[in-house]
C-alpha positions, -999 to +999 in steps of 0.1 A: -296+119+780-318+094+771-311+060+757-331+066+726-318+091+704-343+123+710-344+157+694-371+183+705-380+202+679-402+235+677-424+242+652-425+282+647-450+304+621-446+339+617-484+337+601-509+334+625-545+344+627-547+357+660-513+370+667-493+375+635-454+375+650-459+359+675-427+336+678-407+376+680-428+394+708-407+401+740-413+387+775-394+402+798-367+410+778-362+381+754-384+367+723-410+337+732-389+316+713-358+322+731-374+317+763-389+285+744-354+270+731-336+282+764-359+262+785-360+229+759-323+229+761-325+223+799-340+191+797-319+159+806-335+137+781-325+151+745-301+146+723-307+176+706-330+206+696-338+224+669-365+255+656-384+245+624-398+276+606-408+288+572-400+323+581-367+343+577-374+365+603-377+340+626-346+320+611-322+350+617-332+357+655-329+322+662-296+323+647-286+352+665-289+338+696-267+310+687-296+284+684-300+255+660-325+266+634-338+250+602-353+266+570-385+243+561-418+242+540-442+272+538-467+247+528-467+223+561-508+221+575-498+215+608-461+214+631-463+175+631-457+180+591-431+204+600-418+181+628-414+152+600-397+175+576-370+183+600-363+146+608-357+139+573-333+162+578-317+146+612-321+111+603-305+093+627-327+103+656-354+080+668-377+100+687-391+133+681-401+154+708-431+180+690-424+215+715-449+242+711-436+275+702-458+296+725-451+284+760-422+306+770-421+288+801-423+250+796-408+230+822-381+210+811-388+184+836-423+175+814-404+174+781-383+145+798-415+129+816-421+128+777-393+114+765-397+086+791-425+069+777-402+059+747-386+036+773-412+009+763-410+002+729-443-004+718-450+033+726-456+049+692-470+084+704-471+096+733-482+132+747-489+145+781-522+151+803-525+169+837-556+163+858-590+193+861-593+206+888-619+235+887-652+232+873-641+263+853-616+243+832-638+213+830-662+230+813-642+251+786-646+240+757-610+261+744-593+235+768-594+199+750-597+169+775-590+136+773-602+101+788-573+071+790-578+036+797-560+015+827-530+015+805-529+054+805-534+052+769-557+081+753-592+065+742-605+095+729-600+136+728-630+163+728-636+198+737-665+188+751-665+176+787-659+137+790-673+112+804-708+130+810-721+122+842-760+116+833-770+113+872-751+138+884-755+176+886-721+195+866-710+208+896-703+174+913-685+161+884-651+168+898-659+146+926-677+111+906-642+107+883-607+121+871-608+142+845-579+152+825-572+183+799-544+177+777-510+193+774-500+199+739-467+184+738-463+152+714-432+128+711-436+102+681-410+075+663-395+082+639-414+055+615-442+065+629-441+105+624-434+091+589-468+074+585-487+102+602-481+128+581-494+103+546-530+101+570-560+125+554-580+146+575-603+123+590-642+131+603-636+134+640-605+154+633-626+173+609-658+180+637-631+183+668-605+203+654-581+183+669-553+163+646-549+138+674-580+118+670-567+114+631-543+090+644-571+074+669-591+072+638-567+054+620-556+029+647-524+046+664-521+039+698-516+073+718-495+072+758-500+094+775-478+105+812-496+125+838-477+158+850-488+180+875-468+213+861-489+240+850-488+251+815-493+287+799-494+291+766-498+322+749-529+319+716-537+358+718-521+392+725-544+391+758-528+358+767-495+374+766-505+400+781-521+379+809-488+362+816-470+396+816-490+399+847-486+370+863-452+385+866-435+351+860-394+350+857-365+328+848 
């Protein structure tokens, strides 16, 4: 366990644009958000978890399962509202570890690379980045990279492909400098979760679509730990059925 006192909590919606359910569907015999809990529950580092959901649905199968579930807000804009809702709740914890709901197979090894950054405490957020390799994932814009400064602290996130090599033709990028996507898992204070969810919607939030640069906007300083594990989260019924094929198993 870690020395800080750490709950991973997962934010789950049974509303969702483009896959309505999608905390219930089966994988390979259980729900994604069994497979989600079971693997969050392996990690070393916290204290404890927890689902946060606004749906009874998804309340009941948690609960039947034997996992620790909490009833919260229909009214939450984002899961780090829902995050800070839940640790009103469990007070005495002073990290929370934000777990998405649709990787099914996270490795548990990541969430505690996570939780380690709290180990200096100046670290306010922190999240996770893994590096590009193919020119293919460079140049999604679906995949949201990130550039970090010496410190490994994030300077800035974009969909767009950053830095732009002006002398360089895109296919060489790869080879003139790192480039890194980022991996949607957040741990924040406790304090700080507090003051992030009092933040507006800020203008490069607004343009990017990503909540992240709301707290860059607004002065919070973002670590971030390199991992090398893969991630596969599932956004669409083809993404599901995508990892269905990969044939992955615990």
């Amino acid at each position: 366990m870690s020395q800080t006192k750490t709950i991973g909590i997962i934010p789950a919606r049974y509303a969702s644009s483009r896959f309505p359910g999608k905390p219930l569907v089966d994988i390979a015999g259980k729900s994604m958000i069994q497979r989600v809990y079971e693997q969050a529950i392996q990690s070393h580092s916290l204290d404890q978890v927890v689902v946060a959901t606004d749906d009874d649905r998804i309340f009941s199968h948690v609960d039947s399962f034997g996992g620790n579930v909490l009833m919260t807000a229909d009214t939450h804009q984002s899961g780090t509202d829902r995050c800070a809702e839940v640790l009103a709740v469990y007070s005495d914890f002073e990290v929370a570890i934000n777990i998405q709901g649709d990787e099914p197979y996270i490795d548990p090894a990541q969430i505690d690379l996570l939780v380690s950054c709290f180990e200096n405490t100046n670290v306010q957020i922190a999240t996770l980045i893994k590096r590009i390799s193919t020119v293919e994932e460079l140049f999604n814009t679906g995949i949201p990279k990130v550039v970090v400064n010496h410190n490994g602290r994030a300077i800035y996130f974009s969909r767009q492909t950053i830095p732009f090599q002006r002398n360089a033709p895109s296919q060489d990028w790869l080879h003139l400098h790192p480039y890194y996507k980022h991996i949607g898992i957040y741990g924040y204070r406790a304090a700080t979760l507090a003051e992030l969810t009092k933040l507006p919607i800020s203008s490069l939030e607004r343009a990017e679509a990503l909540e992240q640069l709301r707290w860059i906007e607004n002065g919070y300083l973002i670590q971030t730990a390199e991992t090398t594990a893969e991630t596969i989260a599932v956004d669409t019924p083809e993404d599901l059925e995508r990892l269905k094929a990969i044939g992955r198993r615990l």
